[in-house]
C-alpha positions as CSV (number, residue, x, y, z in Angstrom):
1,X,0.0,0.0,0.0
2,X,2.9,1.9,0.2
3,X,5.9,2.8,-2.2
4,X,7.5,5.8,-3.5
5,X,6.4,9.0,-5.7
6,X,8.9,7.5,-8.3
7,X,7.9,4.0,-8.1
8,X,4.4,5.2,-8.1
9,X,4.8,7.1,-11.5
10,X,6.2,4.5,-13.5
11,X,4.2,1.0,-12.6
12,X,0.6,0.2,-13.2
13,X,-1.8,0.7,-10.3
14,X,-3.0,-2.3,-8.9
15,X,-3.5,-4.7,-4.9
16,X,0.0,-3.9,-2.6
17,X,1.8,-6.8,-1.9
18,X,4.0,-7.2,0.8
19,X,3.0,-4.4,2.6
20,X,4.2,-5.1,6.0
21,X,8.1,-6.3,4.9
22,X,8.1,-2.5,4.1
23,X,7.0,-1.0,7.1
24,X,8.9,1.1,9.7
25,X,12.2,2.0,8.4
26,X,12.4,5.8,8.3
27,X,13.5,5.3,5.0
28,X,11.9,5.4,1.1
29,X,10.6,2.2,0.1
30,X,12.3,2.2,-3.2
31,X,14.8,4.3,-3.2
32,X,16.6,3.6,0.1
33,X,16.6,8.1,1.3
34,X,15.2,9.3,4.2
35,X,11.5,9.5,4.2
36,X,10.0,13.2,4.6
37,X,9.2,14.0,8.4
38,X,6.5,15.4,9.9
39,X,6.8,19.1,10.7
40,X,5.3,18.2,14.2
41,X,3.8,15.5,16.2
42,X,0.5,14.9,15.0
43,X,-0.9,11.9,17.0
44,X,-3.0,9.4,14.8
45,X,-4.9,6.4,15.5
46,X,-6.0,3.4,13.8
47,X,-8.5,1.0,12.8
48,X,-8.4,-2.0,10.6
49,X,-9.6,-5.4,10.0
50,X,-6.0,-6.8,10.3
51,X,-4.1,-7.0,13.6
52,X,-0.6,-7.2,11.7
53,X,-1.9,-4.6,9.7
54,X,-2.8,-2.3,11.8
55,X,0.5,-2.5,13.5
56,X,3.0,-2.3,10.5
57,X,0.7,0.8,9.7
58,X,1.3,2.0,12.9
59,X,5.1,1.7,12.7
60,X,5.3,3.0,9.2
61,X,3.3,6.9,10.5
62,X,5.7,6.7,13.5
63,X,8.8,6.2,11.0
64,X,7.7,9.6,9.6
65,X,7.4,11.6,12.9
66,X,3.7,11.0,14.0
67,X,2.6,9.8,17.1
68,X,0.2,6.8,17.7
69,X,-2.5,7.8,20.7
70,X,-5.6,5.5,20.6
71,X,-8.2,8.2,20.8
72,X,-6.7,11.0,18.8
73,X,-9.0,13.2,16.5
74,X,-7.5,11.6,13.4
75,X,-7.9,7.5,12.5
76,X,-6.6,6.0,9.4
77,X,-9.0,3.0,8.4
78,X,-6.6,0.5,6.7
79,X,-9.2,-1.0,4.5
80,X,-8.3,-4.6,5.1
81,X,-10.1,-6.6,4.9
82,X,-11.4,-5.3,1.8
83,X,-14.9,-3.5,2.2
84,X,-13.9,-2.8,5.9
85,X,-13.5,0.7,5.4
86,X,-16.5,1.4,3.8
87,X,-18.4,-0.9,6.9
88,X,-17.0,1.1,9.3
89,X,-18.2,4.5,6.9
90,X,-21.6,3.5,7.1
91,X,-21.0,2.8,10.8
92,X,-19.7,5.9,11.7
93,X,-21.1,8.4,14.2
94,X,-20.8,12.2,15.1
95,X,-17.8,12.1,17.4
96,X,-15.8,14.4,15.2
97,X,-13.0,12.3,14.9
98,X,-11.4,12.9,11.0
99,X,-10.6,9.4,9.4
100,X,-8.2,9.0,6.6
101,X,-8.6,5.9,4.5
102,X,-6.4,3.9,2.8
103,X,-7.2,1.2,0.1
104,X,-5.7,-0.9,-2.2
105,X,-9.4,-1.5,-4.0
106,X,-8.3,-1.0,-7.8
107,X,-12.0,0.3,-8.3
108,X,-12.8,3.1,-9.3
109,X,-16.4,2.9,-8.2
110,X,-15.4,1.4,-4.7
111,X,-13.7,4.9,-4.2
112,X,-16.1,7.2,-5.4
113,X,-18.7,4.6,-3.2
114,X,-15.7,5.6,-0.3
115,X,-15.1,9.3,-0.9
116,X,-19.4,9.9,-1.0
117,X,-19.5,8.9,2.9
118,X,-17.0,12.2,3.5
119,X,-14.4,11.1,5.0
120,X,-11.4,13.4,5.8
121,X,-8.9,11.5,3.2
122,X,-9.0,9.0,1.2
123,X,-5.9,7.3,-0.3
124,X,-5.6,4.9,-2.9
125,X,-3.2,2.2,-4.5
126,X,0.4,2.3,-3.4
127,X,0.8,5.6,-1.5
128,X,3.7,7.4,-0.6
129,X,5.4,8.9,2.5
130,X,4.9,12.3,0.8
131,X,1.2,11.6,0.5
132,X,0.7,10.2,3.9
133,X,2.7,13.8,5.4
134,X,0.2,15.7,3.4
135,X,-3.1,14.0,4.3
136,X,-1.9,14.0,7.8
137,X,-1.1,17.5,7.3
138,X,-3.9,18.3,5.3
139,X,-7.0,16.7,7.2
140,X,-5.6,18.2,10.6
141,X,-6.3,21.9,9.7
142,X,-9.5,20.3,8.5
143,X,-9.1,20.0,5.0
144,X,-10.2,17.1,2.6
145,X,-7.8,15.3,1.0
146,X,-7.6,12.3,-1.7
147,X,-5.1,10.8,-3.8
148,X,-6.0,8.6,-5.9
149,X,-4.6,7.0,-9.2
150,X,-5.5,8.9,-12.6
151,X,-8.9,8.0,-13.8
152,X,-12.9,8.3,-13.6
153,X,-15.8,6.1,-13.6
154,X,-17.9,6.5,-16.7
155,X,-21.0,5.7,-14.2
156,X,-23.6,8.4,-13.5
157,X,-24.0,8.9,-9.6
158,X,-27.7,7.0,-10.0
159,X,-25.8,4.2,-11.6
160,X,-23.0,4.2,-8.8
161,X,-26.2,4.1,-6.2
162,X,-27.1,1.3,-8.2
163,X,-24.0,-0.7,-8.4
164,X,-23.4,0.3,-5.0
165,X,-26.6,-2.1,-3.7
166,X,-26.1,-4.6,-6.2
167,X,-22.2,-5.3,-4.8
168,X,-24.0,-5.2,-1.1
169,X,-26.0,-8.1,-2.2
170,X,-29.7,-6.6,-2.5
171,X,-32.3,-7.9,-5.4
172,X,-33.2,-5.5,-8.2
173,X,-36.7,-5.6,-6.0
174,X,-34.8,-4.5,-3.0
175,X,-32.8,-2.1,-5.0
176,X,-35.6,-0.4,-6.2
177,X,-37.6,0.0,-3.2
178,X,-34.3,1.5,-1.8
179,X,-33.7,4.0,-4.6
180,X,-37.2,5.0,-5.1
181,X,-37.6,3.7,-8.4
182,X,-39.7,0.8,-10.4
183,X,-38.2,-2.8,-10.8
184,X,-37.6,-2.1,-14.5
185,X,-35.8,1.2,-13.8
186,X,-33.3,-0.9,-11.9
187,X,-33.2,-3.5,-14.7
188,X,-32.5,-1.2,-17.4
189,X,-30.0,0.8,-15.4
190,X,-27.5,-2.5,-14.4
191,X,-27.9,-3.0,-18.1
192,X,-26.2,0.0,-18.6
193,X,-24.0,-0.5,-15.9
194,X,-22.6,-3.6,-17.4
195,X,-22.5,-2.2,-20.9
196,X,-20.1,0.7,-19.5
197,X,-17.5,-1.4,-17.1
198,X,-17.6,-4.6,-19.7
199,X,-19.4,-6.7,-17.8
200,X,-21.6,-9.9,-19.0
201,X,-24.1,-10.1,-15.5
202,X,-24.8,-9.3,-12.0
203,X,-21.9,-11.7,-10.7
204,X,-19.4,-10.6,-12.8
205,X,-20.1,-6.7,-12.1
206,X,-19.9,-7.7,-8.2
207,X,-16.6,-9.4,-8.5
208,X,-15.2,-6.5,-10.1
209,X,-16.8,-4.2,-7.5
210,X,-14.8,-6.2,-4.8
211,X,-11.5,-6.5,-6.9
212,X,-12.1,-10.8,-6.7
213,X,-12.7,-10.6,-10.5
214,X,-8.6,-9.7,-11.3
215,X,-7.7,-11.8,-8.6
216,X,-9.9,-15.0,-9.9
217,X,-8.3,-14.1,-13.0
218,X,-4.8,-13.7,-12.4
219,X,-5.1,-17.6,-10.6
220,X,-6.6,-18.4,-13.5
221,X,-3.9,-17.4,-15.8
222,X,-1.4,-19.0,-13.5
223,X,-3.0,-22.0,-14.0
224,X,-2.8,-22.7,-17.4
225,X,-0.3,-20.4,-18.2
């Protein structure tokens, strides 16, 4: 989920690997110089999914001069597993804490399904120590902050509400009752839908929406390759 601005430029966007085995160094990822410091000592806290995780993500914000306070006004969600992020979104009540999240979701709709629930940041594919300085930075005089690989859905925000339910596992009957809408409104709108991202059906559209569609593919590929 990491890496540097350079590494970052020049290789495709797609799931981290590895993240932890580059964790807490104080140094870049790639190219082996001092990663950029926090003017000051902003503390952070953290939730995630992923014990391990959450730790190495913890080590990594400390390496560049932030301090880890259970409690402090801004959380990073480390979206692992995948979807927990955008759970504990949903979940999320007034308490004013600002939460930054960080993905490695290669879709496009998943962060535009993300970045509608207003959280403070929202970071995407590998990130870099510059990046994670600036949202820090950024989200604590209360700005809003994302970085996020080039790129834009061609969905209309009714047909992101739309994929949205359909990857949460509700009918086209439950979708429409949800929306507002008629069942054949819903119909003619996931045809669309799968028109737009390439998609044959319903199954297909929600693997992609979860990023289990690449992965089922790149096994696949292995496997007779």
């Amino acid at each position: 989920m990491y890496t540097s601005s350079s590494e970052k430029s020049r290789t495709a966007f797609g799931r981290a690997r590895n993240n932890e085995s580059r964790f807490g160094t104080g140094l870049d990822s790639r190219t082996g110089h001092a990663a950029p410091k926090s003017s000051g000592q902003q503390s952070f806290a953290i939730s995630c999914g992923l014990p391990a995780l959450a730790q190495a993500t913890g080590a990594k914000l400390t390496s560049l001069g932030f301090h880890h306070q259970e409690g402090a006004l801004i959380t990073f969600v480390v979206d692992a597993p995948l979807g927990f992020a955008l759970h504990k979104l949903e979940m999320v009540d007034e308490t004013g804490t600002r939460l930054i999240v960080m993905t490695s979701s290669a879709c496009i709709e998943y962060w535009e399904d993300l970045w509608s629930l207003r959280p403070y940041g929202l970071l995407a594919g590998p990130v870099s120590d510059e990046e994670l300085v600036e949202a820090v930075t950024r989200v604590a005089s209360e700005d809003r902050y994302r970085a996020t690989p080039p790129g834009t859905t061609p969905l209309s925000p009714t047909e992101l509400r739309v994929l949205g339910c359909l990857a949460r596992g509700l009918s086209n009957k439950e979708i429409a009752q949800r929306l507002g809408v008629h069942d054949k409104t819903v119909m003619n709108t996931l045809t669309i839908i799968y028109q737009k991202l390439g998609m044959e059906n319903r199954v297909q559209t929600v693997l992609y929406y979860w990023g289990i569609r690449d992965i089922l593919s790149d096994a696949h590929n292995d496997l007779t390759g």
